[in-house]
NUDRENLUM-677082 format. One line per 3 residues: number of its first residue (from 1); their letters; for each residue x, y, z of N, C-alpha, C. Coordinates in steps of 0.2 Angstrom, whole numbers, plus 5000, padded with zeros to 4 digits. Layout:
# residues N
NUM = A = X:Y:Z:X:Y:Z:X:Y:Z  ...
# end
This chain:
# residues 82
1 = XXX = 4323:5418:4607:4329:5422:4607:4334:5419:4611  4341:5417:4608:4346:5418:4612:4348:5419:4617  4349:5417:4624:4352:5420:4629:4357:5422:4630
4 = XXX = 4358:5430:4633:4364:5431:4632:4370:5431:4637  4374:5428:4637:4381:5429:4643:4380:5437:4647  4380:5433:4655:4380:5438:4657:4385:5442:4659
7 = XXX = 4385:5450:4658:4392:5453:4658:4392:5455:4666  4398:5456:4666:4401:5459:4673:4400:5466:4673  4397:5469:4680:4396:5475:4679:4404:5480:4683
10 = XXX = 4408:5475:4685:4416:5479:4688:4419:5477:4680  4421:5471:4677:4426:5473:4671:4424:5473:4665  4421:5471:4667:4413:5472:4659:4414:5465:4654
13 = XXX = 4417:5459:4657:4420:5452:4655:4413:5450:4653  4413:5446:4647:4407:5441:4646:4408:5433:4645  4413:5434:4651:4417:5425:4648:4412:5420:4656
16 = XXX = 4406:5423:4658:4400:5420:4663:4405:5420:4670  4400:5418:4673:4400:5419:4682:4398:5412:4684  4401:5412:4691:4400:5404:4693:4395:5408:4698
19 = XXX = 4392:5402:4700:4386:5401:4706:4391:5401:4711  4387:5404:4716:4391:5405:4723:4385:5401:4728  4387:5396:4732:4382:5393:4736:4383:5394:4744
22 = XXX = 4378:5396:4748:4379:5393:4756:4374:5388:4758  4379:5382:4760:4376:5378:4762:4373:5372:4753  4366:5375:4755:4360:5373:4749:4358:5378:4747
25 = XXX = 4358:5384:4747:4356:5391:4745:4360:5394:4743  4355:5395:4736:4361:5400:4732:4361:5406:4733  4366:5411:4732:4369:5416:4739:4372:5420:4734
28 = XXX = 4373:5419:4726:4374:5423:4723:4379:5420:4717  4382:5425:4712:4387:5423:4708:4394:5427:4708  4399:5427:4704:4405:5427:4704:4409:5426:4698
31 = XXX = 4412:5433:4695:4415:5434:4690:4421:5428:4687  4420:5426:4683:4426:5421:4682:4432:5426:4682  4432:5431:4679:4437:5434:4678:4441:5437:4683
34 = XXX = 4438:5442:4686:4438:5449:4692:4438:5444:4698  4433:5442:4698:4430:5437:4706:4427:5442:4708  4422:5446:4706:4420:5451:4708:4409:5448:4710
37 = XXX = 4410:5448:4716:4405:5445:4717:4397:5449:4715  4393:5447:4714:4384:5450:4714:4382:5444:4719  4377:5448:4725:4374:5445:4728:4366:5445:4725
40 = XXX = 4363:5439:4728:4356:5438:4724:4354:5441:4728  4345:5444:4726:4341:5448:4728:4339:5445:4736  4336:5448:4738:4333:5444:4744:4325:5441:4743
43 = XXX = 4323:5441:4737:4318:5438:4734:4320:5431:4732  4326:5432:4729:4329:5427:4725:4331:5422:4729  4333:5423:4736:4335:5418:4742:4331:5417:4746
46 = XXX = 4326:5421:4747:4318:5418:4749:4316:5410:4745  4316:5414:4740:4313:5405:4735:4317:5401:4736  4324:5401:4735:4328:5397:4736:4329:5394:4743
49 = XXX = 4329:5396:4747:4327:5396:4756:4319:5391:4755  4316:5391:4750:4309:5392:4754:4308:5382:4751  4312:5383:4742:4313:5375:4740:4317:5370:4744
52 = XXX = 4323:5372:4746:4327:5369:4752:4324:5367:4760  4321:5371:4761:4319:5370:4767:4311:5369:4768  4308:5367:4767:4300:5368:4768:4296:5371:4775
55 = XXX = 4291:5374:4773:4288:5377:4778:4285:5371:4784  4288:5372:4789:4285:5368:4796:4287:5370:4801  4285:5366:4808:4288:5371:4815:4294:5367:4815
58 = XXX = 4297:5363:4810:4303:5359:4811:4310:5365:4808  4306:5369:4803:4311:5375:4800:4309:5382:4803  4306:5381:4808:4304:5390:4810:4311:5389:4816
61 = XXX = 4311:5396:4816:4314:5397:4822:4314:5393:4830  4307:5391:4832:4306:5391:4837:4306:5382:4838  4306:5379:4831:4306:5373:4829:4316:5372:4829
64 = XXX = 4319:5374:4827:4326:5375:4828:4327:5374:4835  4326:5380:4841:4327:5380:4847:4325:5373:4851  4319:5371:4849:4316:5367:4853:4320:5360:4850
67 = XXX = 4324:5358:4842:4330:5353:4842:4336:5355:4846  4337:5359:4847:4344:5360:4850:4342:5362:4857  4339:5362:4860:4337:5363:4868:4337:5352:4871
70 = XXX = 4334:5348:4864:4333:5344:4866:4339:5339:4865  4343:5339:4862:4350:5340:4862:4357:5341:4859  4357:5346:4862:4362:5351:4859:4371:5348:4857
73 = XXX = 4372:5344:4859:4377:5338:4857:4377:5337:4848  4373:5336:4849:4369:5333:4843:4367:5337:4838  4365:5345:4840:4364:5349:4836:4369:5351:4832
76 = XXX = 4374:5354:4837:4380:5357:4836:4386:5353:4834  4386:5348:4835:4393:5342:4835:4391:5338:4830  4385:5337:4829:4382:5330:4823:4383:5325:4828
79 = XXX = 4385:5322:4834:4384:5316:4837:4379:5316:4842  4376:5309:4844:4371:5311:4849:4376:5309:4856  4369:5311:4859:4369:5313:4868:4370:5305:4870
82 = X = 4377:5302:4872:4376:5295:4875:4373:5293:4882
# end
């Protein structure tokens, strides 16, 4: 079967939506017409979150804290500690 164009649910336009991106993760879509945004589910950003970034202590939280405690220059700035 055909897929069919997705319709807007504010102007009821079927002329499709762009992807709306943060970062690497997709974050939702956007009326071409209206710009009337739909965010993605929070299931939807989990998988997306989950292909982007893989599971380790390098992406957990506490993995995070422990890069930027060892140099936060670098963390924050993109340059390192001279």
């Amino acid at each position: 079967m055909a897929e069919l164009p997705e319709i807007c649910g504010f102007c009821h336009s079927d002329k499709g939506r762009e992807t709306i991106y943060v970062g690497k993760i997709e974050y939702g879509t956007k009326c071409v017409t209206c710009g009337a945004v739909q965010q993605a589910t929070q299931r939807e950003m989990k998988r997306s979150v989950s292909q982007v970034a893989p599971v380790g202590f390098e992406n957990s939280p506490m993995g995070i804290v422990a890069k930027m405690l060892k140099d936060p220059l670098k963390f924050f700035g993109g340059k390192p500690k001279e």
